[in-house]
C-alpha positions in Angstrom: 19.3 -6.1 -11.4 16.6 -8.4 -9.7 16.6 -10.1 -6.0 19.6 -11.8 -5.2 18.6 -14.5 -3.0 20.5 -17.0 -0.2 19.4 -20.3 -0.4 20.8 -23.4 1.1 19.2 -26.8 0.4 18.5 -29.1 3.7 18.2 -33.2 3.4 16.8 -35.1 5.9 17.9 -38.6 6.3 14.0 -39.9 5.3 14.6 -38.1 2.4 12.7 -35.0 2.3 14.2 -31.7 0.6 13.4 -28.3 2.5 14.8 -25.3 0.5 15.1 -22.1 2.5 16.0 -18.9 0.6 16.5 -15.3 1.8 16.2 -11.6 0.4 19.8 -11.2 0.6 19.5 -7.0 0.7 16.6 -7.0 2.9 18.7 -9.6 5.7 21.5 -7.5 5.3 19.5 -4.0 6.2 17.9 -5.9 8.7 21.7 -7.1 10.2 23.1 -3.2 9.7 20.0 -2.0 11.8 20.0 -4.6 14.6 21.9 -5.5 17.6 23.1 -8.9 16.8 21.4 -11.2 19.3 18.1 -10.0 17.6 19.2 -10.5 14.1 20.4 -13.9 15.1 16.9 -14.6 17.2 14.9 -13.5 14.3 16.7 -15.5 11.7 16.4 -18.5 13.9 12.6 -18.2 15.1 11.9 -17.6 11.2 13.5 -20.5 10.1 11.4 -22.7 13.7 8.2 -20.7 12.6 8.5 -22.3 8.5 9.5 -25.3 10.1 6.2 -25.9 12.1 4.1 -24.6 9.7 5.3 -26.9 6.8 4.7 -29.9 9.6 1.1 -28.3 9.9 1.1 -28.3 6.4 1.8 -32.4 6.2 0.1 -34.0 9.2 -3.3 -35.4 8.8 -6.0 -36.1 6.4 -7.3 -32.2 5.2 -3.1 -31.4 5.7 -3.1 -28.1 4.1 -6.5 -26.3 4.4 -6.2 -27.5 7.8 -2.8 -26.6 8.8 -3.1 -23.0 7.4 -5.8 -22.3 9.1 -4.2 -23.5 12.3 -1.5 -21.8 11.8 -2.9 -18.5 10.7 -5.7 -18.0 13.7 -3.6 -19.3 16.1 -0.7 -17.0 15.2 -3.4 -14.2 15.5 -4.2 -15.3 18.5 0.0 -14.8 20.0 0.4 -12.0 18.4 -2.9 -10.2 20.1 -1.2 -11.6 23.3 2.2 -10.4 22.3 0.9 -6.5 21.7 -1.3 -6.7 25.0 2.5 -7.2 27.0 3.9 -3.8 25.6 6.6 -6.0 24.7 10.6 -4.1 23.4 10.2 -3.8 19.5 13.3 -6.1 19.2 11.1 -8.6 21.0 8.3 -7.5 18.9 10.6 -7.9 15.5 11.4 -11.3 16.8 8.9 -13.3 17.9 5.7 -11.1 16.1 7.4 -11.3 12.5 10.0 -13.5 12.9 8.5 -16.6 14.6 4.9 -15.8 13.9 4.9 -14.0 10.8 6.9 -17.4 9.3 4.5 -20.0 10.7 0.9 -17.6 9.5 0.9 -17.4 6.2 -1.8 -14.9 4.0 0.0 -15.8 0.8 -1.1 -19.6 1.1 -4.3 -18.3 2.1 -4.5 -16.4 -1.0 -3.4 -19.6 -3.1 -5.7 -22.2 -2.0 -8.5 -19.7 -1.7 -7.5 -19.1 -5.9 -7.1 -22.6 -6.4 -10.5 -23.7 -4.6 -12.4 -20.5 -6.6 -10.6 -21.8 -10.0 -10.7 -26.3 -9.7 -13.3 -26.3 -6.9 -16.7 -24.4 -5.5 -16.6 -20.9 -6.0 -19.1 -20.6 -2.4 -16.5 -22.7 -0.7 -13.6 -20.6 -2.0 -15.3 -17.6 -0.5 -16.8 -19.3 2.9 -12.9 -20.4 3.3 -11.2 -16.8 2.9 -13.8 -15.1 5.2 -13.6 -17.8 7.6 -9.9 -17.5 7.9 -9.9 -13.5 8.2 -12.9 -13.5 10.5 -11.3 -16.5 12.8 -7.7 -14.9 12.0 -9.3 -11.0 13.7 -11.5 -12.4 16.5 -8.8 -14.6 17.7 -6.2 -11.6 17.6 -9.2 -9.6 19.4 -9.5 -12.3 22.1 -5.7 -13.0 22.3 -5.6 -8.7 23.3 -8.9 -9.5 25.6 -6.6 -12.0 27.6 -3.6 -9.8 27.4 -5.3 -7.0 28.7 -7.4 -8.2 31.4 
């Protein structure tokens, strides 16, 4: 049977080719289970929140080390804020895994961390992951901190 997928191709006038593809059946339980303004806000927060983090990903001289990590404590950071409020779980749905959960990303994480153990230094590797988680939790803990207080 496999995923079925809904992808659309974007080209910017510079040239570049962004590619964004959906779990058709998970979208579409999503859709049946939400009111439609929060369907419509997630899908277009999601599709924001890839958006930055791909410009993270491109903009300056250590682009994607850099821009993941931005992206990923920062995110942390929101989303401690975000829980703090006692924020509407539609609200939650949309800006907590919608916008952030498409601009943080653990799967890059995973990659470059892999790629760095396998091509690179295997200390590095290592100092990078726990950096990231242990950056990632205390900025989520501070974010609450700030929420809370």
């Amino acid at each position: 049977m496999g995923i079925f997928l809904l992808k659309t191709k974007i080209v910017y006038s510079n040239g570049i080719q962004v590619t964004l593809m959906f779990n058709a059946p998970l979208l579409l339980a999503f859709l049946q289970e939400s009111s439609f303004l929060t369907a419509t806000g997630f899908v277009f927060l999601a599709g924001l929140g890839s958006v930055a983090r791909w410009i993270l990903n491109t903009k300056g001289k250590s682009k994607q080390i850099l821009g993941t990590l931005t992206a990923n404590i920062s995110s942390s950071f929101i989303l401690g804020l975000l829980i703090s409020y006692d924020l509407s779980p539609a609200t939650m749905t949309v800006l907590g895994t919608g916008l952030l959960g498409s601009f943080s990303t653990f799967s890059t994480v995973a990659m470059e961390t892999t790629e760095k153990f396998t091509n690179e230094n295997k200390i590095r590797a290592c100092g990078y992951f726990s950096i990231t988680v242990g950056l990632g939790i205390l900025a989520a803990v501070i974010g609450l901190e700030i929420g809370s207080g």
